[in-house]
C-alpha positions in Angstrom: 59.8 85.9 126.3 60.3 82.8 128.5 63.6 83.1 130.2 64.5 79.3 130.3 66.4 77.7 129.0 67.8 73.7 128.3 71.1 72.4 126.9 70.9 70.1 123.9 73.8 69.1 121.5 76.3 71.4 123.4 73.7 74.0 122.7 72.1 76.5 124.9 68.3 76.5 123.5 65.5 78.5 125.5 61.8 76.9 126.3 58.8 78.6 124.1 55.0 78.5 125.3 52.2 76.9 123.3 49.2 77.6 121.4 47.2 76.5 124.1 49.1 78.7 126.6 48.8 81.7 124.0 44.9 81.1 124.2 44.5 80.8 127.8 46.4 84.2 128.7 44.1 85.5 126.2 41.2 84.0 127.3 41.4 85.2 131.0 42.7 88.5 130.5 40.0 88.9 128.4 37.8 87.5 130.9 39.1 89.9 133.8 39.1 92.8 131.4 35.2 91.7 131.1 34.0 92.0 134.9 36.7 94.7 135.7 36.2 97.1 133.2 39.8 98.0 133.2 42.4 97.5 130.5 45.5 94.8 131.0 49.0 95.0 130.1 50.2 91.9 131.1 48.2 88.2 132.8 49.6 85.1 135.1 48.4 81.5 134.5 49.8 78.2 135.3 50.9 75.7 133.2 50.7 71.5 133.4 54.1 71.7 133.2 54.2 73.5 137.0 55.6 76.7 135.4 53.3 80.4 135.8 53.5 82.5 132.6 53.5 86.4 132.4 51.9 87.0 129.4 51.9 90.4 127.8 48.1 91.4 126.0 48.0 93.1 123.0 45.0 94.0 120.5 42.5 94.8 123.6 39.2 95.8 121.9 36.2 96.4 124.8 33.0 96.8 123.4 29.5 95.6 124.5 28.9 92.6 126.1 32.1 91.4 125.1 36.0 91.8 125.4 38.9 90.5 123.1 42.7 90.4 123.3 45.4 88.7 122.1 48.7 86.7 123.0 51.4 86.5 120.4 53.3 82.9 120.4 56.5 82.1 121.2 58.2 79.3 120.4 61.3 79.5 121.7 64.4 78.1 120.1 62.2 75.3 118.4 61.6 75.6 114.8 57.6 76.1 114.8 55.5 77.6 111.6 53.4 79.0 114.4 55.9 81.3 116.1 55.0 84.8 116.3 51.8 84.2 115.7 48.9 86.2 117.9 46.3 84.3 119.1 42.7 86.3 119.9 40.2 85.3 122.3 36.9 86.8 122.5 35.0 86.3 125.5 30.7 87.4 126.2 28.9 86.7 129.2 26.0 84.0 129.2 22.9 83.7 130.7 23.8 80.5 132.3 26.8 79.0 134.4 28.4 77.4 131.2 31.8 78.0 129.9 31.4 77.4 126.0 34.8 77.3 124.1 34.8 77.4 120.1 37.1 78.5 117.1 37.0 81.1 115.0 38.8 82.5 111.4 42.1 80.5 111.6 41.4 77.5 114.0 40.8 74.3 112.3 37.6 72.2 112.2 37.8 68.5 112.6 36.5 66.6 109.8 38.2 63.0 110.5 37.7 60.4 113.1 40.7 59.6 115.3 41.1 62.7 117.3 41.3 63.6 120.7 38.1 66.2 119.7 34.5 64.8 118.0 34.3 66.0 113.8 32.8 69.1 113.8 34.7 70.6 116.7 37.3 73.5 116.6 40.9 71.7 116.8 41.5 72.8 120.4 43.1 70.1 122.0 41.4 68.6 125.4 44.4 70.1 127.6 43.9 73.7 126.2 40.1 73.5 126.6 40.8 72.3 130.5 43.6 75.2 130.7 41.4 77.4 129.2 38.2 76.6 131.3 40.9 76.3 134.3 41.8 79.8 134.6 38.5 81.5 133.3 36.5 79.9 135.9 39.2 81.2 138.9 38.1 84.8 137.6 34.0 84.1 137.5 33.6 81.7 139.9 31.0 79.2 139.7 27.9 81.3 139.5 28.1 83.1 136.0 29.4 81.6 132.3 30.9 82.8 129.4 31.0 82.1 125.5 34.7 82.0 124.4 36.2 82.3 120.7 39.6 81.8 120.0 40.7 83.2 116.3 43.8 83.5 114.6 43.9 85.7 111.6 46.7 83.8 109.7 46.0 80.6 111.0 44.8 78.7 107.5 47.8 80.3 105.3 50.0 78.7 108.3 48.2 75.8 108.8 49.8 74.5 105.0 53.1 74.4 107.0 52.0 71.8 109.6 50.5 68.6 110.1 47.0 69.0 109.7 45.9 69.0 106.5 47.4 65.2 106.5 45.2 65.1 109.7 41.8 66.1 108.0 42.0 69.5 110.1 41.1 72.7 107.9 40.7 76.1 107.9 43.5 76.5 110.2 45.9 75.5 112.9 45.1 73.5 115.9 45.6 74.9 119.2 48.2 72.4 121.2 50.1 71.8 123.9 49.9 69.1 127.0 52.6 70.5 129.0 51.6 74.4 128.0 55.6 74.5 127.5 57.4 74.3 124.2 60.6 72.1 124.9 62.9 73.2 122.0 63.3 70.1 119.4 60.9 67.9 121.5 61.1 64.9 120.2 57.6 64.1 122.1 55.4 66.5 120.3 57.0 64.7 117.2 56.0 61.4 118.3 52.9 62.4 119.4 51.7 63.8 116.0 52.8 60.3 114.5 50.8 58.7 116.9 47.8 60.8 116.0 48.4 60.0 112.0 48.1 56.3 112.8 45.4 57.4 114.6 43.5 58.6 111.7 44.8 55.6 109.6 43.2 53.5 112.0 39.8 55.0 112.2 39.5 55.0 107.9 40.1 50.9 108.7 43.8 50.5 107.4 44.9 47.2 109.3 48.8 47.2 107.1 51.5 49.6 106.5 54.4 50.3 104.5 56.5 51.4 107.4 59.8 53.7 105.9 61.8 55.8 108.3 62.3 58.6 105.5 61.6 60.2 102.0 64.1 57.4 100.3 62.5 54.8 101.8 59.1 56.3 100.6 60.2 57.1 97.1 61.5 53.3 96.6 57.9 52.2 97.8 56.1 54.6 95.6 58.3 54.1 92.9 60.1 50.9 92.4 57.4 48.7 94.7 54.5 50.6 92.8 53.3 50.3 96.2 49.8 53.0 97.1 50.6 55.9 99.0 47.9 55.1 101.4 49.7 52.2 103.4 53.0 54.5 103.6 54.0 55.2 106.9 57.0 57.6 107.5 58.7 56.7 111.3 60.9 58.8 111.2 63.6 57.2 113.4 61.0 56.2 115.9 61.0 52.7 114.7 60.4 50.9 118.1 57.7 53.4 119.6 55.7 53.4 116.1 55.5 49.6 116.3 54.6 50.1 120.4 51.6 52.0 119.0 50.9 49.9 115.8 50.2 46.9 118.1 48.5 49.1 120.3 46.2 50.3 117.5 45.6 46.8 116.0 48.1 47.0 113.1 47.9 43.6 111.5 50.6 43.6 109.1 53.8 45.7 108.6 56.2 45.5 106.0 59.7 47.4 106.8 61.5 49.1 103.8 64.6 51.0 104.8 68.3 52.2 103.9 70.9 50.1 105.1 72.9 52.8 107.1 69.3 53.5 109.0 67.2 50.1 109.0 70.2 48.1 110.1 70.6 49.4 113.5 67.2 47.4 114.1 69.0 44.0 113.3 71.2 45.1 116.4 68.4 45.6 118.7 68.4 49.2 118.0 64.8 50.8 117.6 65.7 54.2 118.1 67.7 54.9 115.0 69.1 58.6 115.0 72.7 58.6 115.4 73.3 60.6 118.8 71.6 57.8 120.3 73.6 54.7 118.8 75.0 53.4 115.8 76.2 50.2 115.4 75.8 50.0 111.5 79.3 48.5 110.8 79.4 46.3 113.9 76.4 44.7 113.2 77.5 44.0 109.9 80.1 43.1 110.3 79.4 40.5 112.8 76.7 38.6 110.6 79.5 38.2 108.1 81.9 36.7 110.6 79.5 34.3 111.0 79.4 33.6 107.4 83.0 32.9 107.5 84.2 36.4 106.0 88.4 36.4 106.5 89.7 38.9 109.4 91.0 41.1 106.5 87.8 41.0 105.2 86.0 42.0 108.3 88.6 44.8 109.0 87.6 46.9 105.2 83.7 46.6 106.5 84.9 48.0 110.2 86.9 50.4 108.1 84.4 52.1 105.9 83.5 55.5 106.1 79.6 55.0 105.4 77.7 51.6 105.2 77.2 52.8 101.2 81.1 51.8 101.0 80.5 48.7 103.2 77.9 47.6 100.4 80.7 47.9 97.8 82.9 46.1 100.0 80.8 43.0 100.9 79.8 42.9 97.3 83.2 42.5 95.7 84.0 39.9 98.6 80.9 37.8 97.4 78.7 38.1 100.7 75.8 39.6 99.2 73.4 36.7 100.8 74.4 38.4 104.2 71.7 41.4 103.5 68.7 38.5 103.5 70.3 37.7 106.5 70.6 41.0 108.0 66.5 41.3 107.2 65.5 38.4 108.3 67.3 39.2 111.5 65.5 42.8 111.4 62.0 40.6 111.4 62.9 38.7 114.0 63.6 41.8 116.6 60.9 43.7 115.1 58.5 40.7 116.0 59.9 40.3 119.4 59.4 43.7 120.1 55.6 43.4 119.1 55.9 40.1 120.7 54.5 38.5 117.6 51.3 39.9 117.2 52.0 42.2 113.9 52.8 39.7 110.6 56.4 42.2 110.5 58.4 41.8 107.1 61.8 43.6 106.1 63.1 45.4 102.9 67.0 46.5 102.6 68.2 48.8 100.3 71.3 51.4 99.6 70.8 54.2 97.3 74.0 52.7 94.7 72.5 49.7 94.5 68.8 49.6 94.9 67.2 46.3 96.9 69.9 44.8 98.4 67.9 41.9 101.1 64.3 40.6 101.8 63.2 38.3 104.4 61.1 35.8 102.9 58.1 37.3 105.2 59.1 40.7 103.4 58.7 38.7 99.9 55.3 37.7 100.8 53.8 41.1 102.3 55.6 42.9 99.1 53.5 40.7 97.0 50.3 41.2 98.7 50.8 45.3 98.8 52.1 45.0 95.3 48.8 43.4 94.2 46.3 45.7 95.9 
């Protein structure tokens, strides 16, 4: 186990290591358990992160021309459907200078465009490949090669529990990791895997989303929008970095379709949207109806409501319902800044008592056009 650890929430949560770590401690003791003849108990490799690992070996079978071993994975305190999971590397000498690095039972295949690896390859990232060929190569040197398979026996009944079947990645897991570190609730490894869907997205030639920060966003689209689950795009509460990488990507067109108590933190210039990073639902509210004229009395029941689903009840008895077109156009407006106006960006409101409550006219338009596909 990796004794480190990081304080999150109040919380004292300790660091995991990777797939990709797991494979290269596997990979060179198996390597030095190949030109030494002797059996390991434990191997040291560094990390990108700047952190060394002591990994303990287990499942040492030496036969032939070969040696395998494997690493078990920890993840730490981060919730991972990979934890505990032993991954195998075999490794066999070569006739030539090459180090050759494949999957096996349990590592998935690529079979979609948009990856950092070609279709056809085993999904081992680029970093664990270079970590991989890293620390093999300290052991050989320069002058001999090696083949190298990394297996995981319960690797494609896991794999159902991640990513990668959205990801066209089957037959297993993929073996990850930039930093070689598991940071517990990263928030980057999250991101990143969004940024790889769009990825994908991109590469099958969608040029529009339906972009929805959750499931009752997603539902309204599917459901009330009859709108096709292939332009659906879940944020999460990554608004402002999934719009960074939609103009990155060439996204053309964008319409927004979120919960007031989430979506409306946008209108205040707030793109990260989870709550231990800002809030500012009620403010912003309730300043757009101060500027409709709403009474101070008025304006003091919206700052005093416990949830922005009692707000809604609030500013509809007081007849202000016009302020939610408002509110989305406003959402349009920083959403287009933000992607300095090169995405056609369009905005949905809606509260789970009262269904659609605002849409921009830009909103109206896009709605329309996904409706109609």
């Amino acid at each position: 186990m990796l004794d480190k650890y990081i304080i999150k929430n109040g919380k004292k949560l300790r660091y995991g290591y990777t797939t990709g770590s797991c494979a290269t401690g596997a990979s060179k003791a198996a390597t030095l358990m190949l030109l030494e003849g002797n059996r390991l108990e434990q191997v040291t490799i560094d990390t990108p992160k700047g952190w060394q690992l002591n990994l303990s070996i287990h499942d040492i079978v030496m036969e032939g021309n070969g040696v395998c071993c494997s690493v078990i994975k920890d993840g730490g305190d981060d919730p991972d459907a990979t934890n505990g999971l032993k991954i195998h590397s075999c490794v066999k000498w070569r006739e030539d200078q090459q180090i050759v690095i494949d999957g096996g039972i349990g590592v998935g295949r690529i079979t979609k465009a948009g990856l950092p690896m070609k279709v056809g390859m085993a999904a081992i990232n680029p970093v664990p490949r270079q970590m991989i060929e890293k620390e093999v190569r300290s052991v050989i040197g320069e002058n001999r090669g090696v083949d190298i398979k990394i297996f995981v026996p319960n690797g494609e009944e896991i794999a159902e529990k991640t990513f990668n079947p959205r990801l066209g990645i089957v037959g297993g897991i993929s073996i990850l990791g930039t930093s070689g570190i598991v940071e517990p609730m990263s928030e980057e490894a999250f991101k990143e895997s969004l940024a790889i869907e769009l990825s994908m997205l991109k590469e099958d030639g969608v040029k529009k989303l339906v972009m929805v920060p959750g499931n009752y966003g997603r539902d309204l689209a599917r459901e009330h929008f009859s709108i096709d689950d292939k332009y659906i795009f879940k944020t999460s509460n990554f608004i402002g970095f999934m719009l960074d990488e939609a103009m990155e990507k060439g996204i053309e067109k964008i319409l927004l379709i979120g919960h007031v108590g989430k979506i409306v933190k946008v209108a205040g210039g707030i793109f990260h949207t989870h709550s231990k990073i800002a809030d500012g639902r009620l403010e912003t509210i309730t300043a757009h109806l101060a500027l409709m004229g709403a009474s101070v009395e008025e304006l003091k029941k919206i700052m005093d409501s416990n949830t922005t689903e009692e707000a809604v009840k609030w500013i509809l008895k007081f007849g202000y319902e016009s302020v939610f077109n408002t509110l989305a156009k406003t959402i349009t407006e920083k959403c287009c800044q933000r992607t300095y106006h090169q995405i056609e960006i369009g905005s949905v409101i809606f509260s789970m008592e009262e269904g659609v409550l605002g849409i921009c006219p830009k909103g109206k338009r896009l709605l329309e056009e996904f409706q109609h596909e």
